[in-house]
Residue frames as a rotation matrix with the C-alpha (Angstrom) as fourth column:
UNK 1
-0.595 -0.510 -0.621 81.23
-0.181 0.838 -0.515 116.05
0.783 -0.194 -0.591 88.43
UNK 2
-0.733 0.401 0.550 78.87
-0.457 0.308 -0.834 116.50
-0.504 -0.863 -0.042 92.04
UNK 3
0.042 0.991 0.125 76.07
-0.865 0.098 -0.492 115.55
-0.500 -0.087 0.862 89.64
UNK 4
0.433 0.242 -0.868 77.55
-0.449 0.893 0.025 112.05
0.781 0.379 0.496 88.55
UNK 5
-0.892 -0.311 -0.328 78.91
0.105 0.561 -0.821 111.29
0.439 -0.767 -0.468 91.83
UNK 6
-0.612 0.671 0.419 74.85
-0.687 -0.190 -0.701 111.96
-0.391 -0.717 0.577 93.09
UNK 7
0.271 0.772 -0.575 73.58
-0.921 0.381 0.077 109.85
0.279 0.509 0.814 90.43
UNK 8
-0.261 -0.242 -0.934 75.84
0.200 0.934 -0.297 106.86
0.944 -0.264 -0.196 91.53
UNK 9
-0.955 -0.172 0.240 75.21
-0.284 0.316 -0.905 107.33
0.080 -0.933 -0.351 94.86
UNK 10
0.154 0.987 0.054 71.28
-0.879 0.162 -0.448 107.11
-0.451 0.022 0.892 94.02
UNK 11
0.140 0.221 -0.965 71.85
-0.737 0.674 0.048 104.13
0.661 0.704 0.257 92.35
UNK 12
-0.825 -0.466 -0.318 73.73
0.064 0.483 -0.873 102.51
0.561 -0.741 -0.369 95.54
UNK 13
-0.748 0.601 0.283 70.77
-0.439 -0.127 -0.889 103.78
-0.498 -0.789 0.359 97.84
UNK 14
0.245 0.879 -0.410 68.33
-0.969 0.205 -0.138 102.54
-0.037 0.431 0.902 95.40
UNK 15
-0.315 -0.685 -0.657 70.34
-0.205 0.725 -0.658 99.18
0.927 -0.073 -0.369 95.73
UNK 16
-0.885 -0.436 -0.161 70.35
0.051 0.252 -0.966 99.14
0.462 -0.864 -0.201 99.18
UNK 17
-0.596 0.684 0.421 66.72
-0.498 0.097 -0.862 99.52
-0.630 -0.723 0.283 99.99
UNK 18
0.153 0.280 -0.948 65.79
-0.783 0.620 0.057 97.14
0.604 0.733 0.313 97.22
UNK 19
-0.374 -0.242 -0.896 67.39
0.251 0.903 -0.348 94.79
0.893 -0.355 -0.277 99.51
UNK 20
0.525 0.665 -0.530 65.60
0.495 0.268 0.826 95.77
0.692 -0.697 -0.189 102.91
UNK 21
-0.239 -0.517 -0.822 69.18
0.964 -0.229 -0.136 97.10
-0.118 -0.824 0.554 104.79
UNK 22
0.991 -0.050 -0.121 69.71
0.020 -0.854 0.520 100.33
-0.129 -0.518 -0.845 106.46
UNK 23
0.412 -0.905 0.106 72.73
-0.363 -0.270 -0.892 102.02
0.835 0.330 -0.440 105.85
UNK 24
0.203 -0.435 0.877 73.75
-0.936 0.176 0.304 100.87
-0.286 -0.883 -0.371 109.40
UNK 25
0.652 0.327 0.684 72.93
-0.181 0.943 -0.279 97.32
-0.736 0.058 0.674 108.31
UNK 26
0.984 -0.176 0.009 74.98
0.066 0.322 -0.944 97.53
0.163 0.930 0.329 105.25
UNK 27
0.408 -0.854 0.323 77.64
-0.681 -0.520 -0.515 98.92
0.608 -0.009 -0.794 106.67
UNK 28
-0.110 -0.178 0.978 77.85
-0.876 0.482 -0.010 96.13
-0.470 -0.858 -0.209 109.22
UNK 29
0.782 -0.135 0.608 77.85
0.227 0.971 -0.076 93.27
-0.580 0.197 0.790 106.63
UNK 30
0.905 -0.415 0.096 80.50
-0.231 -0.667 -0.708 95.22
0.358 0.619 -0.699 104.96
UNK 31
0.253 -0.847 -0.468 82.66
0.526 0.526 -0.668 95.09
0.812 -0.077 0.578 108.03
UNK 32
0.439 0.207 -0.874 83.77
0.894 -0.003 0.448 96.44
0.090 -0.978 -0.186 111.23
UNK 33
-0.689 -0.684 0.242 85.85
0.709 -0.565 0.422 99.14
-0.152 0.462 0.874 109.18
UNK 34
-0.427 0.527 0.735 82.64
0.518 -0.524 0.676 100.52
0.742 0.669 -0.049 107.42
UNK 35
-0.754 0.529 -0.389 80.68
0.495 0.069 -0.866 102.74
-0.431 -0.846 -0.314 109.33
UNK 36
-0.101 0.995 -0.014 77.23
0.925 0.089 -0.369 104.07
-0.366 -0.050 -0.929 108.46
UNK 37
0.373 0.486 -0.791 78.27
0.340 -0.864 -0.370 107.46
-0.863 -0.131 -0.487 107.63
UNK 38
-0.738 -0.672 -0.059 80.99
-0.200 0.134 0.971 106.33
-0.645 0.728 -0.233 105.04
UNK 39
-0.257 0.942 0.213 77.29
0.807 0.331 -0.489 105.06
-0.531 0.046 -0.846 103.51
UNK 40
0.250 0.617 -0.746 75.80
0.562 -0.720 -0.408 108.14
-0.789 -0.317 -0.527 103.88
UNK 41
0.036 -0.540 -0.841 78.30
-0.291 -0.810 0.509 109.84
-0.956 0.226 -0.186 102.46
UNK 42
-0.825 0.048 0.563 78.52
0.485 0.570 0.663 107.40
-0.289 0.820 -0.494 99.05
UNK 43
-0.262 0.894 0.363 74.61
0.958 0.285 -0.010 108.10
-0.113 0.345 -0.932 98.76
UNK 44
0.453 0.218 -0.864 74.99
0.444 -0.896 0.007 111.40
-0.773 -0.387 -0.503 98.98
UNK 45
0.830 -0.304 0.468 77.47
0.385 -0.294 -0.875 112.07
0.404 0.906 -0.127 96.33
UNK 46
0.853 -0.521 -0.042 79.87
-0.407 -0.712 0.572 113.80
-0.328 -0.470 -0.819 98.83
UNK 47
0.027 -0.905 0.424 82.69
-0.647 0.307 0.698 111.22
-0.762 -0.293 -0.578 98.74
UNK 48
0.690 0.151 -0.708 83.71
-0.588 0.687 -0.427 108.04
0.422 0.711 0.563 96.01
UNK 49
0.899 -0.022 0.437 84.09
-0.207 0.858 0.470 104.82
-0.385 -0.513 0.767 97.35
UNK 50
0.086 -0.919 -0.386 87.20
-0.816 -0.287 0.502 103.45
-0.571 0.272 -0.774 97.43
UNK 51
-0.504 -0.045 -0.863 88.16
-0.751 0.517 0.411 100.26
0.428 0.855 -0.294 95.17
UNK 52
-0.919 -0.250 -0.305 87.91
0.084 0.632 -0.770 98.26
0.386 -0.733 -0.560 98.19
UNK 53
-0.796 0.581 -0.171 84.64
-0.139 -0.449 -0.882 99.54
-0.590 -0.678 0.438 98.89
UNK 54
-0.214 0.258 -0.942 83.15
-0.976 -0.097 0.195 99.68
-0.041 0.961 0.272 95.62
UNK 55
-0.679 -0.427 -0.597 84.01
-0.457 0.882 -0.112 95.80
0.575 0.197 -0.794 95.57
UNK 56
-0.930 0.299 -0.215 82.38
0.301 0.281 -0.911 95.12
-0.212 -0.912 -0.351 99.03
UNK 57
-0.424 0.905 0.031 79.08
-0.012 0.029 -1.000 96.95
-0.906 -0.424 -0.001 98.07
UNK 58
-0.313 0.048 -0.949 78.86
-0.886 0.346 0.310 95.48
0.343 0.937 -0.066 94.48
UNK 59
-0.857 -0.391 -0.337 78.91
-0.236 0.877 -0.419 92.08
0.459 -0.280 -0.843 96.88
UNK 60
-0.930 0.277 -0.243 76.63
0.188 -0.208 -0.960 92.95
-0.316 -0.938 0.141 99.15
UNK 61
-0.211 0.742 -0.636 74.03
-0.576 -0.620 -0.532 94.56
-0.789 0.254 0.559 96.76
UNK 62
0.030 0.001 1.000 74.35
0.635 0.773 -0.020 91.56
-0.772 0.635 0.023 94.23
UNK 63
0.928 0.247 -0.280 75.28
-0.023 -0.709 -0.705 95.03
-0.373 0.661 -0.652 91.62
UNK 64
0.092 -0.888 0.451 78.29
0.939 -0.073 -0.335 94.76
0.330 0.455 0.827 89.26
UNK 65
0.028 0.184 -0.983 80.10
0.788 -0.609 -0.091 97.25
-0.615 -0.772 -0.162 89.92
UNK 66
-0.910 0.187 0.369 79.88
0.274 -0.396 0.876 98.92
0.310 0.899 0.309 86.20
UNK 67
-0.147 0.987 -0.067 76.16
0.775 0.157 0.612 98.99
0.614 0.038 -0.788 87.59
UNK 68
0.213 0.325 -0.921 76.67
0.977 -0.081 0.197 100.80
-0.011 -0.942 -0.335 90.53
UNK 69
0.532 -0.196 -0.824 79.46
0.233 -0.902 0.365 103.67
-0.814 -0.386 -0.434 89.39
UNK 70
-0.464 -0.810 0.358 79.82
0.545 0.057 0.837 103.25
-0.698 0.584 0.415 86.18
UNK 71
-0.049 0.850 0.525 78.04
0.996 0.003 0.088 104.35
0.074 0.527 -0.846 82.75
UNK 72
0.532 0.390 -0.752 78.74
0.771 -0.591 0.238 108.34
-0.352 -0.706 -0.615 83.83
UNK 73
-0.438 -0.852 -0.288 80.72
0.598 -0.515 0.614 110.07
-0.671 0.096 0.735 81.42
């Protein structure tokens, strides 16, 4: 399992600097909730996003979210 929660989170970070932000940056069009290490932590594999999250940087990244954390079984 750590190595398909690392592959989505590479897929999110590969997302996210496709689009130019900094985790700080994403996390701040996200909301005032998100912070930068909740990020981190996604791209890392450490943690899985909640729905609510998931949702928010599917938005943000213009990535379904089947794109982002799916496809892994």
């Amino acid at each position: 399992m750590p190595a398909v929660k690392a592959r989505r989170g590479a897929r999110v970070a590969q997302a996210r600097q496709q689009k130019g932000l900094s985790q700080q940056a994403l996390a701040h069009k996200i909301g005032k909730r998100t912070a930068r290490s909740t990020i981190a932590r996604v791209e890392l594999g450490i943690t899985t996003p909640t729905l609510d999250l998931a949702l928010a940087l599917s938005r943000e990244l213009g990535e379904s979210v089947e794109s982002l954390f799916g496809g892994d079984r």
